[in-house]
Backbone as CSV, one residue per row, in Angstrom:
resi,resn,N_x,N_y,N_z,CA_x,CA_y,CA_z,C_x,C_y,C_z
1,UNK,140.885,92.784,-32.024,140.234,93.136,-30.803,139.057,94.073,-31.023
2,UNK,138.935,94.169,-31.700,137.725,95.455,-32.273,136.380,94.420,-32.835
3,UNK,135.065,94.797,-32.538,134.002,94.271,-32.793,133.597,94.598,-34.206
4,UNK,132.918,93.280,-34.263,132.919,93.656,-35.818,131.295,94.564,-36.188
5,UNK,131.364,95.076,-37.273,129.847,95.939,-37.213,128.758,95.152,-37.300
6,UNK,127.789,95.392,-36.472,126.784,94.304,-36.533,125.479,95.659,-36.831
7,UNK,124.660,95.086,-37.179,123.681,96.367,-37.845,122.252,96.066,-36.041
8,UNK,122.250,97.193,-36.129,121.023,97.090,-35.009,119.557,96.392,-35.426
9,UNK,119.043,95.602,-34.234,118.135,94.909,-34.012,116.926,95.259,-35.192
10,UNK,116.285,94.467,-35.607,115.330,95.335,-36.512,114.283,95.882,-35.695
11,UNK,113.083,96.512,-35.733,112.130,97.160,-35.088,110.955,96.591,-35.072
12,UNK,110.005,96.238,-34.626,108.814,95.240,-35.280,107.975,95.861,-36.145
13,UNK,107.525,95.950,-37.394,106.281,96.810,-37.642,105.321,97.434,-36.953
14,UNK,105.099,98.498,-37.604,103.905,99.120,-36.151,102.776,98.717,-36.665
15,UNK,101.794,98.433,-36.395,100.154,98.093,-36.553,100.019,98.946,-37.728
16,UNK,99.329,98.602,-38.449,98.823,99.060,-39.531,97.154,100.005,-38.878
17,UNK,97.068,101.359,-39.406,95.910,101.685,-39.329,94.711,101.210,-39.676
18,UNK,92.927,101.353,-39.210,92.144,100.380,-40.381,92.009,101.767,-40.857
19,UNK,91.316,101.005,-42.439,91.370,101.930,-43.262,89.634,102.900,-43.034
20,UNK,89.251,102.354,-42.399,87.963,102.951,-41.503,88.430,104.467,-41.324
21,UNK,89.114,104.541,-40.138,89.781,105.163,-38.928,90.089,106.220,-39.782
22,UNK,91.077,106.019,-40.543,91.668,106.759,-41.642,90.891,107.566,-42.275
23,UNK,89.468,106.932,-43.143,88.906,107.907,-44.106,87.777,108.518,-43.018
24,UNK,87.435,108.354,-42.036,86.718,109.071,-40.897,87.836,110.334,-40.419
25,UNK,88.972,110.325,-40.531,89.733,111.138,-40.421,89.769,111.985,-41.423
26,UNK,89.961,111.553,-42.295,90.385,112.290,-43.194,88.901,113.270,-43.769
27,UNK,87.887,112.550,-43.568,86.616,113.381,-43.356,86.274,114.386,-42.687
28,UNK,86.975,114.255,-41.194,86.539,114.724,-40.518,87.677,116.194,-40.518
29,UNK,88.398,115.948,-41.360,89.469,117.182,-41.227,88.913,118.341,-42.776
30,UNK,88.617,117.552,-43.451,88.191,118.260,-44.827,86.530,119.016,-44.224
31,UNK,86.184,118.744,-43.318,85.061,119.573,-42.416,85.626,120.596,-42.039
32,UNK,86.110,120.088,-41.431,87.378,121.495,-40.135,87.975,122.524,-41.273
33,UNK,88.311,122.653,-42.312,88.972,123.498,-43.642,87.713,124.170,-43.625
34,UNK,86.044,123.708,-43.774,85.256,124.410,-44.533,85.343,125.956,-43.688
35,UNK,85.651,125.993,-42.207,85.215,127.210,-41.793,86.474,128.499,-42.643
36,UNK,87.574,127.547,-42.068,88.492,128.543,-42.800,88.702,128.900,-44.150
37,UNK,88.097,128.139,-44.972,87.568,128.479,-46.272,86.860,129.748,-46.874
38,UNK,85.628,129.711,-45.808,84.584,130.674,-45.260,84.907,131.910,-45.101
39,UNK,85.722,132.070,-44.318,85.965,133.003,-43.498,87.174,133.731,-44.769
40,UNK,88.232,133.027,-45.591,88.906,133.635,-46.584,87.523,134.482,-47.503
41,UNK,86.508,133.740,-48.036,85.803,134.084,-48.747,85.519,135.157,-48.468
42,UNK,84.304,135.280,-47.208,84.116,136.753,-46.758,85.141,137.696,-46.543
43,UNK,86.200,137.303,-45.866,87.118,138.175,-45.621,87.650,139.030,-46.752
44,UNK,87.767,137.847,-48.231,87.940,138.329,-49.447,87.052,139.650,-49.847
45,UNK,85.824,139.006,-49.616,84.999,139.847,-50.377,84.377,141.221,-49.543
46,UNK,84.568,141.451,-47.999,84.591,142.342,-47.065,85.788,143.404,-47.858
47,UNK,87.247,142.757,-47.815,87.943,143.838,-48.331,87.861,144.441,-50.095
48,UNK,87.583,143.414,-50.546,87.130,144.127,-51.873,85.908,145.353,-52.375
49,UNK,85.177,144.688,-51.739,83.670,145.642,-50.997,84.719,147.418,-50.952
50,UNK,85.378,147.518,-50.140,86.332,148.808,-49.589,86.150,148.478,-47.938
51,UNK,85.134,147.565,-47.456,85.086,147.563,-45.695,86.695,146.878,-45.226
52,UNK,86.556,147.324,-43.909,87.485,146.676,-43.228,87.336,145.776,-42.424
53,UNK,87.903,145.092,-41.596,87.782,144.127,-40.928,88.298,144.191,-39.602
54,UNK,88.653,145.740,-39.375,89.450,145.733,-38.013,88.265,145.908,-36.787
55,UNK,87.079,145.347,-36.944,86.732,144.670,-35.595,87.033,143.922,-34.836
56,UNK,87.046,144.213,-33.809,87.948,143.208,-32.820,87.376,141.808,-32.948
57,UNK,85.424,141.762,-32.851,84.931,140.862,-32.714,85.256,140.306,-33.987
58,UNK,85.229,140.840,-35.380,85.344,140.030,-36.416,86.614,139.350,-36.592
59,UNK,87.836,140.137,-35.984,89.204,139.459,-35.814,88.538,138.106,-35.281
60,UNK,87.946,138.442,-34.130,88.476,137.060,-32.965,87.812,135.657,-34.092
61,UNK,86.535,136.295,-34.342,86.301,134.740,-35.194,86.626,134.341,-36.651
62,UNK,87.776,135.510,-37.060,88.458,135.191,-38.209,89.892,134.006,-37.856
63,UNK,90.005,134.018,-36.373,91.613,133.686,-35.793,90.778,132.050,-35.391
64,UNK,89.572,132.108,-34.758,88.884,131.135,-34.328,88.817,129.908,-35.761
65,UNK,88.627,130.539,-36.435,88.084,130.108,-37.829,89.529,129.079,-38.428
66,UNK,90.207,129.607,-38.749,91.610,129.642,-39.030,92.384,129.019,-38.230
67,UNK,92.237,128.722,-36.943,92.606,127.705,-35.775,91.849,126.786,-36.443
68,UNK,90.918,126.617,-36.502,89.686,125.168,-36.727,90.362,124.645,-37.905
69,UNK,90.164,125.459,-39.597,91.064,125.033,-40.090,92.529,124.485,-40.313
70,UNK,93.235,125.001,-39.589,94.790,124.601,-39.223,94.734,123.065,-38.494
71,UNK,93.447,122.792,-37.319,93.618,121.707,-36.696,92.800,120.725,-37.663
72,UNK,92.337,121.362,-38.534,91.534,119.935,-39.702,92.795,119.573,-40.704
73,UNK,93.926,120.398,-41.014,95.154,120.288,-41.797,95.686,119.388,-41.061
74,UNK,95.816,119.286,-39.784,96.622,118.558,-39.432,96.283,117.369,-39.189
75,UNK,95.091,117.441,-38.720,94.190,116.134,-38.551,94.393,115.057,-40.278
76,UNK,94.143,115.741,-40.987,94.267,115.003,-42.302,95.932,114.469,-42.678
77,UNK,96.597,115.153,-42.027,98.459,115.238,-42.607,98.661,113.978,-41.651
78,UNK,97.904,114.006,-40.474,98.000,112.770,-39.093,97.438,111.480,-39.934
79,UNK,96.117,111.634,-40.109,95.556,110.636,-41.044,95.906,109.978,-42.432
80,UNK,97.027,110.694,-42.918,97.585,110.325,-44.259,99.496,110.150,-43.757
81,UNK,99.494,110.019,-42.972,101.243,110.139,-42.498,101.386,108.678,-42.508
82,UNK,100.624,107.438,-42.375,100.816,106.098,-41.949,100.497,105.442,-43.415
């Protein structure tokens, strides 16, 4: 009286990305890194200097910077996940 195991339905393949799409992505995210790149550099070389960095204004576009980069990381991790 018990059913026997039957394995679930298969899934259809999902569309394949073009490979266009992809390296425009993946371009377009290795852009988005350069600011936060930037911004390590100076930041590097601001604190080595002996300056600091606790301007508010220089915070905000060190966080700005570093957002941009983070969303080009992901943009590329999106573009290479398929």
């Amino acid at each position: 009286m018990s059913t026997p195991d039957t394995p679930p339905p298969a899934q259809p393949p999902q569309p394949a990305r073009s490979g266009c799409l992809t390296a425009i992505m993946v371009i377009a995210g290795i852009i988005m890194l350069l600011p936060g790149l930037c911004s390590l550099v100076v930041g590097g070389i601001g604190l080595m200097s002996g300056g600091g960095i606790a301007d508010g204004m220089i915070l905000g576009i060190f966080a700005v910077t570093f957002l941009i980069a983070l969303l080009g990381a992901l943009l590329i991790r999106a573009a290479t996940r398929r």
